[in-house]
C-alpha positions in Angstrom: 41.5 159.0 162.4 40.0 156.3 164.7 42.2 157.8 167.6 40.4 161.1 166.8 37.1 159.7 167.1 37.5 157.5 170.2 39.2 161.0 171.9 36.1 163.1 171.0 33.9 160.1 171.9 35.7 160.2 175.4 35.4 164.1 175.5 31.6 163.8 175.2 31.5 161.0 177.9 33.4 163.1 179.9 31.3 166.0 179.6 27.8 163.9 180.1 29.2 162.4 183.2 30.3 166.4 184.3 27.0 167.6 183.8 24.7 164.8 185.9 27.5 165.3 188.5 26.0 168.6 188.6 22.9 167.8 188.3 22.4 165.8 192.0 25.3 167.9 193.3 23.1 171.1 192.9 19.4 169.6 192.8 18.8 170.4 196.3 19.2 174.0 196.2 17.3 174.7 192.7 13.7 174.6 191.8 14.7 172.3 188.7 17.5 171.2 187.0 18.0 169.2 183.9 19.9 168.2 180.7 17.9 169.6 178.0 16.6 167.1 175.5 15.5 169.6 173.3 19.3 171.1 172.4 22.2 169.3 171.0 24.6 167.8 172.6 28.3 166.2 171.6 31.9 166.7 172.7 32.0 170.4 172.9 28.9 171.1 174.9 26.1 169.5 177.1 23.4 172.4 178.2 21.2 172.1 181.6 17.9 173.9 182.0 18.1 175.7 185.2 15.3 176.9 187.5 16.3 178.3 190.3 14.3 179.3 193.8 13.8 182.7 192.6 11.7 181.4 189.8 14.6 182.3 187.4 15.3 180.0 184.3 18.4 179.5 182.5 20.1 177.9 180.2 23.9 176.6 180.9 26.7 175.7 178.7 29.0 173.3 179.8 31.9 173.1 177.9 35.7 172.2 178.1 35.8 176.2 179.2 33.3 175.7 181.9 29.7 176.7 183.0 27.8 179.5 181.8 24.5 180.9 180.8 24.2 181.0 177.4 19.7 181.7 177.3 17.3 183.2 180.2 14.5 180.6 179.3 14.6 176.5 178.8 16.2 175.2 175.8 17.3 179.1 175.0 20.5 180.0 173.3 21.2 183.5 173.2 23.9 184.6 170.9 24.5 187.9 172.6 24.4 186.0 176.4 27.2 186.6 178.3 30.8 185.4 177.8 32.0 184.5 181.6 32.8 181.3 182.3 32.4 179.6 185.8 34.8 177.1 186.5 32.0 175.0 188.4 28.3 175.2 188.5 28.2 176.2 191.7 30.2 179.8 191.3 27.4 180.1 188.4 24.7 179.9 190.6 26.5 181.7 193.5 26.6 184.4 191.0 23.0 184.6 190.3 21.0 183.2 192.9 20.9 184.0 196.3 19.0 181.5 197.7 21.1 179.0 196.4 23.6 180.3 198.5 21.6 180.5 201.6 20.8 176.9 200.5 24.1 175.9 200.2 24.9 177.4 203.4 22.2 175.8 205.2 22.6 172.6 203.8 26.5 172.9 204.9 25.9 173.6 208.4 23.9 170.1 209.1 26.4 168.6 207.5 28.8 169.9 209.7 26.7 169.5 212.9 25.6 165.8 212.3 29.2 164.8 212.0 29.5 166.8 215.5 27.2 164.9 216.9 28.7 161.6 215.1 32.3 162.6 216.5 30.4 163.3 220.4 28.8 159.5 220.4 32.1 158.1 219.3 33.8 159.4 222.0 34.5 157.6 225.1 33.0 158.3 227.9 
């Protein structure tokens, strides 16, 4: 029984830590993101509010199956919302917001040219 507890303790860390992962992994290209304080939370889910550049709220389900949208408003849950699971957040919001993905893009590309020009100045002349 104590096994059983410390596991689902573990699970619900787990999940927690998955969740602000996303959080600062997608902050950048949303208009807001958060774990809702309103909702519960434990080892089977965590749920985010989600705002995204096209004004759009949601809220996301994170669960041992994945992300999805389980509410179109904050601290919603919608028991007819959709069923499809994302594996990560970001095929969730690739899936519903387009200016995440131009984001995303964007923010990609000056990655990739600053470690250009990192790689250039490191050469030898």
């Amino acid at each position: 029984m104590a096994e059983e507890s410390e596991s689902r303790k573990s699970d619900d860390y787990t999940l927690r830590i998955e969740a602000q992962e996303a959080l600062k992994e997608v902050s950048f290209a949303v208009s807001h993101v958060e774990i809702s304080t309103k909702l519960p939370q434990g080892a089977d889910t965590v749920h985010l509010n989600v705002r995204t550049k096209e004004n759009d709220a949601y809220c996301v389900e994170l669960s041992v199956q994945g992300f999805r949208i389980v509410g179109r408003a904050y601290d919603a849950i919608d028991e007819t919302a959709q069923v499809k699971h994302y594996e990560t957040i970001y095929a969730l919001l690739d899936q519903v917001s387009p200016k995440y993905r131009n984001s995303f893009g964007d923010t990609l590309l000056r990655k990739l040219e600053n470690l250009q020009r990192q790689a250039e100045n490191e050469e030898p002349s």
